[in-house]
DOPAMI-498134 format. One record per residue: residue number from 1; residue in three letters; x, y, z of N, C-alpha, C in turn. Coordinates in pm, 1 decimal. Atoms other than C-alpha are relative to their C-alpha. Layout:
{NUM, 'ala', {X, Y, Z}, {X, Y, Z}, {X, Y, Z}}
...
END
This chain:
{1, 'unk', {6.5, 126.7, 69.1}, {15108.6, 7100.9, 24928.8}, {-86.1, -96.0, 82.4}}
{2, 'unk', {99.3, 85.1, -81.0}, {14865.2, 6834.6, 25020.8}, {57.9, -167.4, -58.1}}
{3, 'unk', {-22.4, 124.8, 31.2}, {14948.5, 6437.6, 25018.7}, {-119.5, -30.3, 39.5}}
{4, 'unk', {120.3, 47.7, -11.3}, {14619.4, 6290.9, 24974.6}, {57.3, -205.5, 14.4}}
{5, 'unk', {-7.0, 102.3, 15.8}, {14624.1, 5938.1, 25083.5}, {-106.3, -104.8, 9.2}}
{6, 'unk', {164.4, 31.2, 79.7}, {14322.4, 5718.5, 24923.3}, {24.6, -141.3, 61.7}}
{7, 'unk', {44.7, 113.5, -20.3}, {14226.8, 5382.4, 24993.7}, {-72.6, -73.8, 54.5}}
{8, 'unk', {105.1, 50.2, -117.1}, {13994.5, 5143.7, 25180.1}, {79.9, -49.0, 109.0}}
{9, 'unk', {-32.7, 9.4, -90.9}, {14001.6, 5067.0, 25501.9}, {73.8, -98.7, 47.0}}
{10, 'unk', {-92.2, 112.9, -25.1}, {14245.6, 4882.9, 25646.3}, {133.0, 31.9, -83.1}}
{11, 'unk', {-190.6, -8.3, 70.4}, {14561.1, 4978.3, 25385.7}, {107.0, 56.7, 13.9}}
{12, 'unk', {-98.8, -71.6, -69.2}, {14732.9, 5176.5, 25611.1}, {14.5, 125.8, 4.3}}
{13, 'unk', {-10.5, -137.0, -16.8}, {14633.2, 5529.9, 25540.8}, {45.4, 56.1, 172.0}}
{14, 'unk', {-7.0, -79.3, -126.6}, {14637.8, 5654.5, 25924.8}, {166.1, -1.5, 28.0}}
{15, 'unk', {-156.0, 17.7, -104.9}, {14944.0, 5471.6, 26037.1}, {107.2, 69.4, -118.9}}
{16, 'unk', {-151.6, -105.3, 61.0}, {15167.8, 5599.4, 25747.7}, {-60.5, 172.7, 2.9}}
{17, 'unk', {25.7, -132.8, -37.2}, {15000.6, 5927.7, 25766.1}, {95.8, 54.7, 109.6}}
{18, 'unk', {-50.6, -24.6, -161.0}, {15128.1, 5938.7, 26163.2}, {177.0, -21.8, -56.6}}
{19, 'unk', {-174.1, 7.4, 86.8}, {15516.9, 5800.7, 25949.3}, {35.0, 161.4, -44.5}}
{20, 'unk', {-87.2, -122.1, 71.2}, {15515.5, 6117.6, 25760.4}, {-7.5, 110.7, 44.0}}
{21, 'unk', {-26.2, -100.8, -70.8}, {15397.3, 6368.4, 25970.7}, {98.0, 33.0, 78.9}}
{22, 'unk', {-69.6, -9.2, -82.2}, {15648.7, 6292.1, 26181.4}, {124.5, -12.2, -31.5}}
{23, 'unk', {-150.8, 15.1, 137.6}, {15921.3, 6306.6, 25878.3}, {52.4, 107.8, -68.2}}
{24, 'unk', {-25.3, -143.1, 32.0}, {15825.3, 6619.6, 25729.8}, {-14.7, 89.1, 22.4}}
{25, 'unk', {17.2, -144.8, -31.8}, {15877.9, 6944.7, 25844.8}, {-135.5, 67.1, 1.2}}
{26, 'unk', {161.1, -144.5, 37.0}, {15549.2, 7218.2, 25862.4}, {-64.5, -138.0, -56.9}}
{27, 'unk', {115.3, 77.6, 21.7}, {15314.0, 6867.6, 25828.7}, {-112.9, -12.6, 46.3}}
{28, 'unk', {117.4, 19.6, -57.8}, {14999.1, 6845.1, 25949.4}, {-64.1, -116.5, -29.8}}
{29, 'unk', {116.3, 55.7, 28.1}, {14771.5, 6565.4, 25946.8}, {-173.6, 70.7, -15.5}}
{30, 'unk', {114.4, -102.2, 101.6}, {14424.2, 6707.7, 25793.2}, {-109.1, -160.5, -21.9}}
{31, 'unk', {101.0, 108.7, 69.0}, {14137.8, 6432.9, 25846.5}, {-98.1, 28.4, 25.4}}
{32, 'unk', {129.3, -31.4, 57.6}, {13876.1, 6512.0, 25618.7}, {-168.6, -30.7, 36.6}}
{33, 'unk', {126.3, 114.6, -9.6}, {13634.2, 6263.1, 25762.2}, {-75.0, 142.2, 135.7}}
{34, 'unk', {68.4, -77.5, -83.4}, {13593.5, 6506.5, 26072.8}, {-92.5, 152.4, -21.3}}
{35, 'unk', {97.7, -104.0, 25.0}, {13430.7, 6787.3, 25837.5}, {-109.6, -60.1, -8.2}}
{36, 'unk', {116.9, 64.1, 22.6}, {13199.7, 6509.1, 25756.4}, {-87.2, 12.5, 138.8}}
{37, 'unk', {61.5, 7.3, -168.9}, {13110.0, 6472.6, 26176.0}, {-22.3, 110.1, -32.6}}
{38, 'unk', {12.1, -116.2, -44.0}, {13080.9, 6840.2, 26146.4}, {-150.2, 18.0, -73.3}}
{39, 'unk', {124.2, -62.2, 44.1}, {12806.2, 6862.2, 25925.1}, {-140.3, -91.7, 14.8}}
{40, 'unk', {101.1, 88.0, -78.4}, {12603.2, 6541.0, 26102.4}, {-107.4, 119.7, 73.2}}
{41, 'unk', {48.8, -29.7, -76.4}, {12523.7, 6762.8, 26332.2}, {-114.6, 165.5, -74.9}}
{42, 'unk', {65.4, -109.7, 81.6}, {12394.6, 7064.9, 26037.4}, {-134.3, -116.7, -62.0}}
{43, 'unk', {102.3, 59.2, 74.5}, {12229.2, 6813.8, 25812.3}, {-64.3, -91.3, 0.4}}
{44, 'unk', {67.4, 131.1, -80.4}, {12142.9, 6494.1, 26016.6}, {137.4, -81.7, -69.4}}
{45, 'unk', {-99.2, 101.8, 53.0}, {12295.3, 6165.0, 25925.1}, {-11.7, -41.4, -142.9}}
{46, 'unk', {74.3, 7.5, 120.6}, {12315.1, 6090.8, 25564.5}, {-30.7, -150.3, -33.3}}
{47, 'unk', {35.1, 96.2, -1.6}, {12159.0, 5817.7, 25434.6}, {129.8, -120.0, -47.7}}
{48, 'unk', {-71.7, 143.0, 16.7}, {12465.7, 5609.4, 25287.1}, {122.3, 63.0, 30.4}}
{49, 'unk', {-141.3, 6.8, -82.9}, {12792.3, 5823.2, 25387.2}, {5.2, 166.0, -20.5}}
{50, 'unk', {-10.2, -150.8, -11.3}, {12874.3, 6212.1, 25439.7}, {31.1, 84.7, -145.6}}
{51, 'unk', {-100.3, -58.2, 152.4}, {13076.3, 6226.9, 25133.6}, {-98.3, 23.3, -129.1}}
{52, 'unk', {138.7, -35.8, 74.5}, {12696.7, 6258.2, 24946.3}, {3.7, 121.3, 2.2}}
{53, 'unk', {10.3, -157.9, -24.5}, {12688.0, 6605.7, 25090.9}, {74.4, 87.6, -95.6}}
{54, 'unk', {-64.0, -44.1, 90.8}, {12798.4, 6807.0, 24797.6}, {57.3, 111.0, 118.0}}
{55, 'unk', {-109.8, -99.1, -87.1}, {12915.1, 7103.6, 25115.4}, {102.1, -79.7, 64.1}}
{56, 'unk', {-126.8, -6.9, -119.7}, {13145.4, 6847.4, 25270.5}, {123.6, -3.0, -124.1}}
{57, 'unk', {-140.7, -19.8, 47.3}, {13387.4, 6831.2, 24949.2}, {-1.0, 129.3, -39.3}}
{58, 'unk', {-95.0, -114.6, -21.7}, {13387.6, 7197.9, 24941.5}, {52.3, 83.2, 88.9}}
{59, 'unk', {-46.3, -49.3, -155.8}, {13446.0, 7250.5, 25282.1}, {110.6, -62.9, 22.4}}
{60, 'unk', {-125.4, 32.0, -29.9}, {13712.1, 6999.1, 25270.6}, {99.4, 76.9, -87.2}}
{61, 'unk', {-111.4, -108.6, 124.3}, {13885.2, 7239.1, 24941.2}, {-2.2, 91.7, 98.5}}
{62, 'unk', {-22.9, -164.1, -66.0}, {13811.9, 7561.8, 25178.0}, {94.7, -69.2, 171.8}}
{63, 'unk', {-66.5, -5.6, -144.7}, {13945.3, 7405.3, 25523.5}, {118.3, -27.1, -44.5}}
{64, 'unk', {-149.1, 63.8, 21.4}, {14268.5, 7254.4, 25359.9}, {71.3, 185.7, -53.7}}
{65, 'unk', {-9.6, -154.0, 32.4}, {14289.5, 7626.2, 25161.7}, {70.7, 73.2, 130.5}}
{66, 'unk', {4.2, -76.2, -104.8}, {14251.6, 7772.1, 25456.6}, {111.9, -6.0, 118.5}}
{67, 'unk', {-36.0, 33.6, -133.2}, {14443.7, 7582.6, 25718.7}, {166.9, 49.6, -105.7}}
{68, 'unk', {-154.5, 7.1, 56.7}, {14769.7, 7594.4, 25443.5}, {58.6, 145.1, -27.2}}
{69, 'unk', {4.3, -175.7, -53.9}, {14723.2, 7999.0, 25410.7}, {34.7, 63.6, 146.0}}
{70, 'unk', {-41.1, 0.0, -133.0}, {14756.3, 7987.5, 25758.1}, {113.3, 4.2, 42.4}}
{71, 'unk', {-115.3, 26.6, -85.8}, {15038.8, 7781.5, 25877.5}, {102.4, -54.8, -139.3}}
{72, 'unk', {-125.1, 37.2, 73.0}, {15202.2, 7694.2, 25559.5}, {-15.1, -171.2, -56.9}}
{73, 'unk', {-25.1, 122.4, -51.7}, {15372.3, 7364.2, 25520.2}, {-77.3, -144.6, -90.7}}
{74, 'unk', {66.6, 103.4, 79.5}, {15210.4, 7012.4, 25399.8}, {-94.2, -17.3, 75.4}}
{75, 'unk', {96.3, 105.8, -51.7}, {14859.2, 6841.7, 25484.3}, {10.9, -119.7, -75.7}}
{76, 'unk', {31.4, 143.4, -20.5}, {14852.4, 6483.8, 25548.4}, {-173.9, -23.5, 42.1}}
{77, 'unk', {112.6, 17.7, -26.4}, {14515.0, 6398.7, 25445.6}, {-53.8, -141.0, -12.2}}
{78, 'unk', {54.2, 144.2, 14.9}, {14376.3, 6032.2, 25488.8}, {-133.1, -0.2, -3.5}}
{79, 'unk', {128.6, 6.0, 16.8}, {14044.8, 6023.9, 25339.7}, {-40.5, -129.9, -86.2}}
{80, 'unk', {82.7, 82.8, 79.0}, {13871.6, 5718.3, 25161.8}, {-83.0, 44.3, -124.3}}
{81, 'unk', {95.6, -47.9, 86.3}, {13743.3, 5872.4, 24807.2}, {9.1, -135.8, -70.9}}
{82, 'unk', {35.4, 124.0, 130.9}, {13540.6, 5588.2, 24607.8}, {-52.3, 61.3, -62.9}}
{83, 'unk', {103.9, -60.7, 157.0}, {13318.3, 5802.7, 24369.9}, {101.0, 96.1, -52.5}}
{84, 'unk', {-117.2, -102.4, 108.3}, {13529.2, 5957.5, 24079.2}, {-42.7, 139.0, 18.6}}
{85, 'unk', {100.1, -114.9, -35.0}, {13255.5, 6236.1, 24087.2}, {87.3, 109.2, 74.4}}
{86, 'unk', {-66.1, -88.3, -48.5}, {13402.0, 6356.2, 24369.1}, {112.3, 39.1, 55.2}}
{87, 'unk', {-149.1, -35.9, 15.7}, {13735.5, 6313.4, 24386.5}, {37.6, 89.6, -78.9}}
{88, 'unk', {-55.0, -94.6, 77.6}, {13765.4, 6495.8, 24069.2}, {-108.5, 125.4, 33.3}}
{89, 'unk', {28.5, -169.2, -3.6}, {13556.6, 6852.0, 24225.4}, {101.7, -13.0, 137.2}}
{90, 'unk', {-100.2, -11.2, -127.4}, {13807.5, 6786.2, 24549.9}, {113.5, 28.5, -101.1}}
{91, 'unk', {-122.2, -40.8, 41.6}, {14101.6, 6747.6, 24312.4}, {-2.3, 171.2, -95.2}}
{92, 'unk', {-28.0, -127.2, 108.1}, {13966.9, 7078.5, 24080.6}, {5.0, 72.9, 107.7}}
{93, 'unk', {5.4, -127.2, -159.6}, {13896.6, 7279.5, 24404.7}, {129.8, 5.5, 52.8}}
{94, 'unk', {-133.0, -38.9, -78.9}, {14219.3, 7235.7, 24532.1}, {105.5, 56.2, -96.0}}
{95, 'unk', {-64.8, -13.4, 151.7}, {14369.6, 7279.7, 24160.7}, {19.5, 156.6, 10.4}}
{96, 'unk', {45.3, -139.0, 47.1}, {14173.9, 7612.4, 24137.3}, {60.4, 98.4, 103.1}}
{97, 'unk', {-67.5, -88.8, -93.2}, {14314.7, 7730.4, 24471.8}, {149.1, 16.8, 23.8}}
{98, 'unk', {-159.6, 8.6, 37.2}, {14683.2, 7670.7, 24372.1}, {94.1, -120.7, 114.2}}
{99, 'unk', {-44.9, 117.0, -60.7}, {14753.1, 7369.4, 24563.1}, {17.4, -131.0, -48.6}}
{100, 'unk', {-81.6, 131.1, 49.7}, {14976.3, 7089.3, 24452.7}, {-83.0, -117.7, 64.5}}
{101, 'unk', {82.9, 54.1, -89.3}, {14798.9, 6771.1, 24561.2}, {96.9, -153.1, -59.2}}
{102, 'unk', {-6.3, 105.7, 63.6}, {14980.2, 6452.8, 24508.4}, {-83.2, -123.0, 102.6}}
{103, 'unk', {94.6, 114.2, 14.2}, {14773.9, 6151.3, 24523.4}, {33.0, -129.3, 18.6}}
{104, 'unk', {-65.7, 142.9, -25.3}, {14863.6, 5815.0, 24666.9}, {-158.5, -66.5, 21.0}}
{105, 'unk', {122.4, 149.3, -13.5}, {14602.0, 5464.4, 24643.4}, {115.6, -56.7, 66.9}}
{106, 'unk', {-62.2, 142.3, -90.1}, {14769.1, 5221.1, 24933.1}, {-117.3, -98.7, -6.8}}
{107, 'unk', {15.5, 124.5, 51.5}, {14650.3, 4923.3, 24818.4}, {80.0, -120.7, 31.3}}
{108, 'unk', {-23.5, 125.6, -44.6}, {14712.6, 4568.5, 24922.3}, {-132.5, -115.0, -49.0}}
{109, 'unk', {124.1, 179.8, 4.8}, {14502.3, 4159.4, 24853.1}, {-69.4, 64.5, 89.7}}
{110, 'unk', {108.5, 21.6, -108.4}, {14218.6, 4109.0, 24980.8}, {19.0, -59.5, 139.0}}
{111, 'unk', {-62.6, 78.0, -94.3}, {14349.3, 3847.8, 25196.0}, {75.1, 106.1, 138.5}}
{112, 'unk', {-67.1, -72.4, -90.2}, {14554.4, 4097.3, 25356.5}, {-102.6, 78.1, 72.0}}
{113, 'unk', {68.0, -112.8, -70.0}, {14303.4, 4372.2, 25413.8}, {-98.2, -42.9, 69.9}}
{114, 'unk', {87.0, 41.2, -70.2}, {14033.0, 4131.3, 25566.2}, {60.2, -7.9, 92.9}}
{115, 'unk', {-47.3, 72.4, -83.4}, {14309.7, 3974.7, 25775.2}, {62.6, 175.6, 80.5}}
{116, 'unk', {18.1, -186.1, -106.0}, {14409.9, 4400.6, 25916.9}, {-114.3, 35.9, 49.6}}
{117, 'unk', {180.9, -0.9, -73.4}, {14015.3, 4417.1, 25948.1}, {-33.4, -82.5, 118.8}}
{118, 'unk', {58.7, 63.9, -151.9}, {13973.7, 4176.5, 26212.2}, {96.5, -20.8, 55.4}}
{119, 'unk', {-116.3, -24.3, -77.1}, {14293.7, 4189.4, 26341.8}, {-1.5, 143.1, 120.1}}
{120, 'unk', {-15.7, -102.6, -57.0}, {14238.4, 4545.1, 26433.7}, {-22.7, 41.2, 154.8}}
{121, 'unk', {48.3, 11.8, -136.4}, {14250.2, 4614.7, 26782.7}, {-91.6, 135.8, 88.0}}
{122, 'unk', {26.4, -101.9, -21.7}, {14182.8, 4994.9, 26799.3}, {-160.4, -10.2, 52.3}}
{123, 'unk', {155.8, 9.2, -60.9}, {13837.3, 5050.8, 27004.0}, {-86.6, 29.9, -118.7}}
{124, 'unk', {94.8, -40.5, 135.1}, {13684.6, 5243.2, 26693.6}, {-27.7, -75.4, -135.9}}
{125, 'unk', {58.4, 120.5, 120.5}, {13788.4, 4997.9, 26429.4}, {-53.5, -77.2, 32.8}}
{126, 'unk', {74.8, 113.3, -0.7}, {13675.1, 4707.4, 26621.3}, {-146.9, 35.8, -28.1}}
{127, 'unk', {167.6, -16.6, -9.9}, {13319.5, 4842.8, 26643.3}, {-17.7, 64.5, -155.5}}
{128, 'unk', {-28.3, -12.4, 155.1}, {13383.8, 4958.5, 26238.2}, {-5.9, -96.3, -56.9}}
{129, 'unk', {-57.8, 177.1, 96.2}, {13483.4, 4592.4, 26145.1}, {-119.8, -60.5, -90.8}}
{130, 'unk', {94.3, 41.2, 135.3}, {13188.3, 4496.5, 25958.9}, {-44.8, 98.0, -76.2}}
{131, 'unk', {-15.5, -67.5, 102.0}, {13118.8, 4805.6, 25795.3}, {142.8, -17.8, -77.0}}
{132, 'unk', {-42.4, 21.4, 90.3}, {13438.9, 4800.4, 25660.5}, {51.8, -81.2, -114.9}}
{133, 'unk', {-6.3, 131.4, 87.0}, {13450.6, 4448.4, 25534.3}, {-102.0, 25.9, -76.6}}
{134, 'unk', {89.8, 7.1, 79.3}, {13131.7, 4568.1, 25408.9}, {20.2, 87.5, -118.1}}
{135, 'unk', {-55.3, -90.8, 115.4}, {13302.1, 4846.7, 25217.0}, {60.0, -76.6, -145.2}}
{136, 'unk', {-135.7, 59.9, 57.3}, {13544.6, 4594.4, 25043.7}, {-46.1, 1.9, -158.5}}
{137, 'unk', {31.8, 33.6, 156.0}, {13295.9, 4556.3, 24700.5}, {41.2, 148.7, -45.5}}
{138, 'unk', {43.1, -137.0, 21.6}, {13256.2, 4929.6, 24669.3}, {150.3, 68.6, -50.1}}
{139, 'unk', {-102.7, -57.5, 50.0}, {13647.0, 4966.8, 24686.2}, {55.6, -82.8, -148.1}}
{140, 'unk', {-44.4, 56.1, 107.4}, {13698.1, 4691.7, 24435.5}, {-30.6, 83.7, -125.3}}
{141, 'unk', {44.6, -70.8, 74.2}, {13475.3, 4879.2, 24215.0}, {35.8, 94.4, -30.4}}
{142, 'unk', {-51.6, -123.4, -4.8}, {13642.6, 5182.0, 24242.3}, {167.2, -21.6, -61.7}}
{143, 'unk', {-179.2, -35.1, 49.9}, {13994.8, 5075.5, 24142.8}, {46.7, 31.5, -112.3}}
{144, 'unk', {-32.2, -67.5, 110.3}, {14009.6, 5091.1, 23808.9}, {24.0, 163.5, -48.4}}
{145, 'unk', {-7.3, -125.1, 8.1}, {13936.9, 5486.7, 23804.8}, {125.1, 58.2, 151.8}}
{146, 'unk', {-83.3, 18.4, -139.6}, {14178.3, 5500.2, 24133.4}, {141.6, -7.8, -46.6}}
{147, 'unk', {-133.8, 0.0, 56.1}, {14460.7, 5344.8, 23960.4}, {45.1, 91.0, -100.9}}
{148, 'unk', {-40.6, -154.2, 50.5}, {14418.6, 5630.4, 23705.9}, {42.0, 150.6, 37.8}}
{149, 'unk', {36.5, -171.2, -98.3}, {14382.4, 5953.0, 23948.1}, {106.9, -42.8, 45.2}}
{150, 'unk', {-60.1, 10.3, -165.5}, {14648.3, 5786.0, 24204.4}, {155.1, -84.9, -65.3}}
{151, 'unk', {-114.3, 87.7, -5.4}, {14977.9, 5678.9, 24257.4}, {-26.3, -100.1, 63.0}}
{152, 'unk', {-12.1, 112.1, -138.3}, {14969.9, 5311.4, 24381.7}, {102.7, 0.9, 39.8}}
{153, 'unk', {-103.9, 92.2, -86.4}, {15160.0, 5166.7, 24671.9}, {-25.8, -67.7, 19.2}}
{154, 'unk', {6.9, 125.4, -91.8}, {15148.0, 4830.6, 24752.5}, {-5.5, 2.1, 111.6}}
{155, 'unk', {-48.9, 40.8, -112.0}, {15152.9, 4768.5, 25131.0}, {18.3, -116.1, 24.6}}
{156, 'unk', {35.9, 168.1, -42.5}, {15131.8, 4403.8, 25141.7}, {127.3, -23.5, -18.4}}
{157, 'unk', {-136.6, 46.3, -80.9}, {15439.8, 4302.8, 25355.3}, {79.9, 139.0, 4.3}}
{158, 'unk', {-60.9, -103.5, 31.8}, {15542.0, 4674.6, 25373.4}, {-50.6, 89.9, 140.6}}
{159, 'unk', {23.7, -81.8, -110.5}, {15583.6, 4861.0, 25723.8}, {-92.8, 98.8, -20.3}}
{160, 'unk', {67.6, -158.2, 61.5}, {15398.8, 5183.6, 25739.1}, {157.1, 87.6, -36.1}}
{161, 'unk', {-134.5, -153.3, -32.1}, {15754.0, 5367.8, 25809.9}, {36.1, -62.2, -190.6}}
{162, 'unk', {-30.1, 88.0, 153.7}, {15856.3, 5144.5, 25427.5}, {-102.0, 72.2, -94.1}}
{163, 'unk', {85.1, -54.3, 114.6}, {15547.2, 5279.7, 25268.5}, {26.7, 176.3, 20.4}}
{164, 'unk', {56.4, -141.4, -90.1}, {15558.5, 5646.3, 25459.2}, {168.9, 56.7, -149.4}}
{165, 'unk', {-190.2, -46.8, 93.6}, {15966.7, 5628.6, 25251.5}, {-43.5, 6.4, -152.1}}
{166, 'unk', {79.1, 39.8, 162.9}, {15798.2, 5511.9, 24929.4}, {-11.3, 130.6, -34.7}}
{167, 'unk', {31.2, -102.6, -13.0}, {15585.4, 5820.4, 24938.3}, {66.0, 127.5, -58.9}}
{168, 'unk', {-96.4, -125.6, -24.1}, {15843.4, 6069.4, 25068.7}, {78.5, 20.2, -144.4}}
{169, 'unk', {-42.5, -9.5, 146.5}, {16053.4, 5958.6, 24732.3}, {-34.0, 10.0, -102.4}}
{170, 'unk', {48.2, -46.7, 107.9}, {15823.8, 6008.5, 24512.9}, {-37.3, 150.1, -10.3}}
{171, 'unk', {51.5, -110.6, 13.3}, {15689.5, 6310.4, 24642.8}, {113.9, 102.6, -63.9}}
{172, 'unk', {-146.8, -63.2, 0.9}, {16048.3, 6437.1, 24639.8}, {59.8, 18.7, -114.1}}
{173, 'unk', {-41.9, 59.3, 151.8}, {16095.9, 6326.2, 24269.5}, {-92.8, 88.9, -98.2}}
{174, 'unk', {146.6, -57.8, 54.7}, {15756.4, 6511.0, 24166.3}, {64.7, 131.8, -11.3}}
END
């Protein structure tokens, strides 16, 4: 089973990710972004974000495949999908390989997610912080098809461990 957890930056994918791995049994965290680094180094840098590369969403269907053939269990995947495009050949690829995938959008205001953006203290986000404020139109744009594909969660005023429970009960309910 895979918990895909969607959203822009800043809405808490990582930190509840790190909640539920550490909740449910045989979990893995599974982030997608590092097949993207993987294929920097095959196909150069791409011009506006990895997720162009039509091999990194089927490398992310074959490594998740692969890693769950393996060891079993759930991936915890925190990836950022804004183009419908390719969310829906990630969600058929994983479909086609018999893997359950439920789908969470963490979502929160704007207000909020600027004010986690420069708040952030982590070395990598700080030096991120204006790309991802610069992301912020791109996710607006994207929600409408988002709120269709995805379960929302609110986070706004909502721990990670609060959202990580959210989750867990739905998944549990599914």
């Amino acid at each position: 089973m895979i918990i895909w957890l969607n959203g822009t930056f800043g809405a808490g994918k990582t930190t509840t990710a790190k909640e539920l791995t550490s909740r449910i049994p045989d979990s893995r965290l599974f982030d997608a972004e590092k097949v993207g680094e993987m294929l920097w180094h095959v196909l150069g840098v791409p011009e506006r974000d990895f997720q162009d590369f039509p091999p990194w969403r089927g490398l992310v269907v074959e490594t998740a495949r692969q890693v769950l053939d393996h060891v079993g269990g759930t991936l915890v995947v925190t990836q950022t999908v804004l183009v419908e495009r390719y969310w829906q050949e990630i969600r058929t690829g994983l479909a086609a390989a018999g893997i359950p995938v439920h789908h969470f959008l963490l979502d929160t205001d704007r207000d909020t997610l600027v004010n986690r953006i420069e708040t952030d203290t982590v070395p990598e986000s700080v030096s991120a912080r204006q790309w991802r404020l610069d992301h912020l139109p791109e996710y607006q744009r994207s929600l409408p098809w988002l709120r269709r594909e995805a379960e929302v969660v609110d986070t706004t005023g909502i721990p990670p461990s609060g959202v990580a429970e959210i989750i867990m009960t739905r998944v549990g309910s599914a």
